[in-house]
N, C-alpha and C positions, 0 to 999 in steps of 0.2 A: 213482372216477377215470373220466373221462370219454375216450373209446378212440376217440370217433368224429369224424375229422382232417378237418374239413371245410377247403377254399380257400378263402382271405379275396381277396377281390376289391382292384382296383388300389386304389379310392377307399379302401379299408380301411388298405388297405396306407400310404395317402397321410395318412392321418387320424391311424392311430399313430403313423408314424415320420417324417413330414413332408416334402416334396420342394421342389423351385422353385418350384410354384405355391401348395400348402397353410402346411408348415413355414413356406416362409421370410417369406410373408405374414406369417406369427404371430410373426416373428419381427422382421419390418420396424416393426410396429405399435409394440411397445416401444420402440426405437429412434429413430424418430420421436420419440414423446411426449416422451421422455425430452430430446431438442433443445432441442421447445417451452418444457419445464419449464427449461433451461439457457439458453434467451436471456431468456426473463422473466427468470429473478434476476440475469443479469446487467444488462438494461436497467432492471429495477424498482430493483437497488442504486445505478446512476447516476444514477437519478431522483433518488432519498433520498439520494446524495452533497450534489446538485446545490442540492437545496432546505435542507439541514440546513448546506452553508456558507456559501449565504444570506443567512440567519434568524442564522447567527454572526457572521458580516461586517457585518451590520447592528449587532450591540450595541456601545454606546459609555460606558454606566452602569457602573462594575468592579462591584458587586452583584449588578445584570444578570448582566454577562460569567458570574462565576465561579460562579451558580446554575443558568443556563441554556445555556452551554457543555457542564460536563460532564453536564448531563440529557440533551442532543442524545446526546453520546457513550455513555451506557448505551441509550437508545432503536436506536441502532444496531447495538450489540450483541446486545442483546437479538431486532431482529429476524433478525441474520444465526443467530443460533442459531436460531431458531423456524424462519428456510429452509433451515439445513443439514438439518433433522430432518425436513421436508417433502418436502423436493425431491431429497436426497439420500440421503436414510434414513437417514444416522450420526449420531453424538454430534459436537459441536463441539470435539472433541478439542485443538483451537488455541488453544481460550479454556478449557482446563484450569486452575484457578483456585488449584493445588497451586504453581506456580510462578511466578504473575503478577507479585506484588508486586516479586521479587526481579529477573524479567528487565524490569518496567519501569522499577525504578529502575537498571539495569545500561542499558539504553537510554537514558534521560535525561542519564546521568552521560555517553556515550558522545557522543548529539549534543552536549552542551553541549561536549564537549572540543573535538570536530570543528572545529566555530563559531567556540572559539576560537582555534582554530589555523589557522582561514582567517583571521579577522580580525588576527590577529598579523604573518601573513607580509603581508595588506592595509598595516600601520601600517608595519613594516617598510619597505617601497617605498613609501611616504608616498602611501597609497591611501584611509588613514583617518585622521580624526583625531576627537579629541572635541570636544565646542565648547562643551559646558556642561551641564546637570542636566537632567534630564527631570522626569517623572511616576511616582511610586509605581503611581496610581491608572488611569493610561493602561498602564504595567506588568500591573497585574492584570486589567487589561481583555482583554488579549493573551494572556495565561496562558489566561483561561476560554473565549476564542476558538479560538485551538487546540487546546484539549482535543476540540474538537467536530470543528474541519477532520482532526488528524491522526487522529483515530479513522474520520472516514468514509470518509477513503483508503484507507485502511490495508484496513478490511474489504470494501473492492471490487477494489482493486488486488492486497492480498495474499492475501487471506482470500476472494475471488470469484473473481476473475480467475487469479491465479497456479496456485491450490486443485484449480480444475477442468483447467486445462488440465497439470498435474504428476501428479494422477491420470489422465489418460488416454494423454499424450506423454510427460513426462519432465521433469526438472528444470529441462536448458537450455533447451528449449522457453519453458518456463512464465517461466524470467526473463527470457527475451528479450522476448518478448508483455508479459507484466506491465509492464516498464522503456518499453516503446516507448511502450504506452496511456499510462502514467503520461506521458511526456514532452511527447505528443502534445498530451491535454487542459490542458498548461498554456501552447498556443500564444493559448489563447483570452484569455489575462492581459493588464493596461494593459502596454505595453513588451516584450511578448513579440517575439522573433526566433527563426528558425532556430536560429540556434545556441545559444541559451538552453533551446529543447525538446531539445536533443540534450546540451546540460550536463546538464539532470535528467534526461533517460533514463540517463547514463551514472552519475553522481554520486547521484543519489536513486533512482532509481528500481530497476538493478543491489547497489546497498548494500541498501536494502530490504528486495529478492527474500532477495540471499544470509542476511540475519537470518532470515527466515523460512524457508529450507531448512537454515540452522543449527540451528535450533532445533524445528521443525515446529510453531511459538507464535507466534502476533501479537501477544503481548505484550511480545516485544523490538523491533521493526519500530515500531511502537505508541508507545513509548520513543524509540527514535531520533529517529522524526518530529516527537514535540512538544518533543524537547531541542533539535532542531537548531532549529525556527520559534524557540521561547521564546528563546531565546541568542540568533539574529542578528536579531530583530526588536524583545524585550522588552528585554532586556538593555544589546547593542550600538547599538542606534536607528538599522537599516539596512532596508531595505526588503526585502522576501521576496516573488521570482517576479513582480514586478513590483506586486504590491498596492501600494495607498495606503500612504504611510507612517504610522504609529500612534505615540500617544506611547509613550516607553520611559525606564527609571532616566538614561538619558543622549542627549542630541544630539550627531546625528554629521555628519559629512561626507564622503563618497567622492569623490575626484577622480584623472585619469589616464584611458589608455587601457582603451575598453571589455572587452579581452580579461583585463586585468588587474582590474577593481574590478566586472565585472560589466554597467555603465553603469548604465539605467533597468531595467535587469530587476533591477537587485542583486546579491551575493554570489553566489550562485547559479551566475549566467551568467559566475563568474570561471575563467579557467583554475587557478589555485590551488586553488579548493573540487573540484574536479574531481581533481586531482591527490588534495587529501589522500581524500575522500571514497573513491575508486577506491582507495587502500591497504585503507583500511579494507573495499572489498569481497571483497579477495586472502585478507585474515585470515580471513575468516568463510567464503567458500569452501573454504577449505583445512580449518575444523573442520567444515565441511560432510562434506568427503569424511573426513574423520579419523572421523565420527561414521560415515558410511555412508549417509549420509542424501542421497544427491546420484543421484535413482532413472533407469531409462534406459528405454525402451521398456516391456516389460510389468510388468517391476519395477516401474514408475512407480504401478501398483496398490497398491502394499504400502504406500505412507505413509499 
């Protein structure tokens, strides 16, 4: 045993146990980086939104659509797991594959009801009507198209954006930010208005979130998203967020005031979809906090 106590000098002193100038440098360094690494994946994942709905938006062949649709959608996947592991050092827990099948088709079943139940209470107040037959083949074209678009939201909005900021703030944070971004970037749509960005912040973008603090899965959010496009675009043959209209099983017709059918933005921008959509975000909140899963300050760590 060594007896002989010699005085560590300040710099010694400063080197083990770190102070304002040493420590917290060592300490600033990680912090930084770790930024840099969180605005790339977020600007890298808008990039690869940006370009992957595209290269979607562009196919008009249903063979096309329905091969290179859902390949866009696995290449997404696949890299959001490859940055979660990189960038954030855990498993992609959200894309846990134990329970996908069953919350994506619990999501699909879920937009598609939604859909319909905008467009009922549309037909209702004589906001819709049919006018004649569509395209199977413009149908499947829409199918393989959205597989791509709703999958690449989803992993930037939900699975990028909401992800980071609910790990480090807190729930409501992360769906407030999540809903706005979401709402925001669809001002850049043919027919966008104000108040169409602010229907799908409240109506898509809030619903969403809350699937995905429901669940801590993008596999129901995921669901949702391409029930709700496939239904009010394939289906009903109404125009979505202002896109081009596409052929679908039927031709339709919206008319009336724009608060009610939506106008040129479509369904979407109806006070109706808004209404039922927003029910639908009160239920999943509320299993949100039933489950526990609704995290708040530093808690917000634990998801």
């Amino acid at each position: 045993m060594n007896t002989n106590h010699e005085k560590s000098t300040p710099v010694e002193t400063r080197a083990k146990f770190g102070d304002g100038a040493v420590g917290g440098e060592q300490r600033r360094r990680p912090l930084s980086r770790r930024w840099v690494q969180v605005t790339v994946m977020v600007v890298g994942f808008a990039i690869m939104m940006i370009v992957s709905n595209s290269i979607a938006a562009a196919l008009e062949n249903p063979v096309a659509a329905l091969v290179i649709g859902p390949l866009l959608a696995v290449l997404m996947l696949w890299l959001y797991r490859f940055a979660v592991h990189r960038v954030e050092r855990r498993g992609a827990t959200e894309l846990a594959p134990r329970r996908a099948a069953r919350l994506v088709l619990i999501g699909l079943a879920g937009g598609l009801l939604l859909s319909a139940a905008t467009i009922a209470v549309l037909a209702v107040f004589g906001g819709y009507r049919i006018t004649g037959w569509g395209s199977i083949g413009g149908a499947l074209s829409v199918i393989g198209i959205m597989c791509a678009i709703a999958v690449a939201e989803e992993v930037l909005f939900r699975g990028v954006i909401f992800g980071l900021v609910q790990r480090r703030w807190g729930t409501w944070l992360a769906l407030a930010v999540s809903a706005v971004l979401f709402g925001l970037v669809h001002l850049v749509n043919p027919g966008a208005t104000l108040w169409g960005a602010i229907a799908i912040t409240v109506e898509a973008g809030l619903m969403l979130g809350a699937a995905y603090a429901a669940t801590g899965s993008l596999w129901l959010p995921i669901g949702l998203h391409l029930g709700w496009n496939v239904a009010t675009v394939a289906i009903f043959g109404t125009v979505t967020s202002g896109s081009e209209a596409r052929d679908a099983l039927v031709t339709a017709h919206t008319s009336g005031p724009a608060w009610l059918t939506g106008g040129d933005f479509g369904p979407e921008a109806s006070i109706v979809a808004v209404i039922v959509c927003s029910i639908a975000t009160v239920v999943l909140l509320r299993i949100a906090q039933r489950r526990g899963r609704i995290f708040v300050g530093r808690d917000a760590r634990l998801s």
